[in-house]
C-alpha positions as a LaTeX table, in Angstrom:
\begin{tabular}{lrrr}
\hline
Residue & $x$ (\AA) & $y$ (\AA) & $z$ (\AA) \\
\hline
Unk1 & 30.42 & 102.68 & 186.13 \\
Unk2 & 30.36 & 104.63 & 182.87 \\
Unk3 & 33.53 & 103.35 & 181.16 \\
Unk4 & 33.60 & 106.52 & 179.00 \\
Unk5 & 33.17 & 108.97 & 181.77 \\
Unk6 & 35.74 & 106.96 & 183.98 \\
Unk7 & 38.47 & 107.66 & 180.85 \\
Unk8 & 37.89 & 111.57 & 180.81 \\
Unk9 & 38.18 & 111.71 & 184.59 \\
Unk10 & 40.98 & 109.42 & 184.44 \\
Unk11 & 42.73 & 111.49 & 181.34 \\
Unk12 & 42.15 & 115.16 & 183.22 \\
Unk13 & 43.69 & 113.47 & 186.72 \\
Unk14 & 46.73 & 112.08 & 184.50 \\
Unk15 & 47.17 & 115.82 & 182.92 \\
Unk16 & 47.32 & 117.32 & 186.26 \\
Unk17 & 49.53 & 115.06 & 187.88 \\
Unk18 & 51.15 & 116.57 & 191.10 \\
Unk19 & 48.39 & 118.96 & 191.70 \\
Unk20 & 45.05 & 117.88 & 192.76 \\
Unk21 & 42.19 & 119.52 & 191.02 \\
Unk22 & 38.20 & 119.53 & 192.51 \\
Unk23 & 35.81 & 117.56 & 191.02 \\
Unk24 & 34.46 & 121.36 & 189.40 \\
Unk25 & 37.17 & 121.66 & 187.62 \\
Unk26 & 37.05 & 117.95 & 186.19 \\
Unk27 & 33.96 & 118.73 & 184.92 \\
Unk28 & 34.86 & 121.73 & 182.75 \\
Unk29 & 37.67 & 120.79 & 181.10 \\
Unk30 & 36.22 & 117.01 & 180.49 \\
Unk31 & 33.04 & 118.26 & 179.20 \\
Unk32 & 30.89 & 116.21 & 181.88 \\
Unk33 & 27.98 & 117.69 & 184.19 \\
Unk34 & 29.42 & 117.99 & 187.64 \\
Unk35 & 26.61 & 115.01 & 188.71 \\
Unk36 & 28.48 & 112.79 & 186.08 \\
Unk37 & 31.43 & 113.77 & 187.25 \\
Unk38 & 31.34 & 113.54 & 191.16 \\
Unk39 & 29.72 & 110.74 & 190.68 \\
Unk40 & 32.12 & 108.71 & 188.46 \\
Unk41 & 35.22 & 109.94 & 190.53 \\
Unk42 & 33.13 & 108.74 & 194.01 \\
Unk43 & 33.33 & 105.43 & 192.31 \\
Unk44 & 36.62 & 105.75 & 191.34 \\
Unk45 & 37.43 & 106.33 & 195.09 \\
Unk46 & 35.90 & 103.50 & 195.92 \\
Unk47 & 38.12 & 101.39 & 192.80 \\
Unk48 & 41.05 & 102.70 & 194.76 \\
Unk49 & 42.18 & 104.37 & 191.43 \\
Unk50 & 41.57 & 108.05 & 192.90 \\
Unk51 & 42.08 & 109.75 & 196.31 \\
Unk52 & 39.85 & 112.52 & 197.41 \\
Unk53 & 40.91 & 114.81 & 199.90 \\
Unk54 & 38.72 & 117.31 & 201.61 \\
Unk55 & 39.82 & 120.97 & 201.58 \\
Unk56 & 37.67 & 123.13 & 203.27 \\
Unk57 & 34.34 & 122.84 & 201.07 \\
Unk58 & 36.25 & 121.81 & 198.48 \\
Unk59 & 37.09 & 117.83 & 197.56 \\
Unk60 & 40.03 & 117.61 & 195.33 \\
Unk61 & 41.21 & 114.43 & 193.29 \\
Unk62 & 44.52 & 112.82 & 192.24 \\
Unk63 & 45.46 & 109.51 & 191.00 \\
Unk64 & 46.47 & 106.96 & 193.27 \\
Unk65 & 49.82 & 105.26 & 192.48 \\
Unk66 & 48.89 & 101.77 & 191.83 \\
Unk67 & 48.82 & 98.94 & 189.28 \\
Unk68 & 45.05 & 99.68 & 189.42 \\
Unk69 & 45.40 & 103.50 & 188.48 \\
Unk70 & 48.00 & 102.73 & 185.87 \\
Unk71 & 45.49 & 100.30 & 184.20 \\
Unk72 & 42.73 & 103.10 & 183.89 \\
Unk73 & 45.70 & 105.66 & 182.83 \\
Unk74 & 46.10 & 103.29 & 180.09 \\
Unk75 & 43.01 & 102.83 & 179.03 \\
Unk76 & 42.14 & 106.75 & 178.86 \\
Unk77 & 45.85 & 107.12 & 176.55 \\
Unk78 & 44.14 & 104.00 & 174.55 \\
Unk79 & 41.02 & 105.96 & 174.07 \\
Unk80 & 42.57 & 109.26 & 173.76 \\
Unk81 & 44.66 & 107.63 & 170.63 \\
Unk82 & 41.86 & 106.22 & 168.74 \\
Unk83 & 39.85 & 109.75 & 168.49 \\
\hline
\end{tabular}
């Protein structure tokens, strides 16, 4: 897994916390091609850090609330401080 990728997927989840956003609109506001993007939060899924959720032909994403998912919201505040 792309360590930087999994931070800006991470940091746009943490922004939108309480409202799941598609894997689309992870992509535009972190900058990533949607490949980069599906693909790092499908291995996320599998981390147990994110849950997808089918909606129609939509998948949206939110944090799971875990020790896990807390770890990798650290890490993206960590990352976020030192640009």
């Amino acid at each position: 897994m792309n360590l930087k990728f999994a931070v800006k997927v991470v940091a746009e989840l943490k922004k939108s916390i309480g409202r799941p956003i598609t894997i689309r609109q992870i992509s535009r506001k972190s900058g990533l091609s949607y490949n980069a993007a599906n693909r790092t939060v499908h291995l996320l899924v599998k981390e147990n850090v994110v849950k997808l959720t089918k909606i129609g032909a939509a998948s949206v994403a939110e944090l799971n609330k875990n020790p896990k998912s807390k770890g990798f919201i650290a890490l993206a505040e960590a990352y976020g401080a030192k640009k």
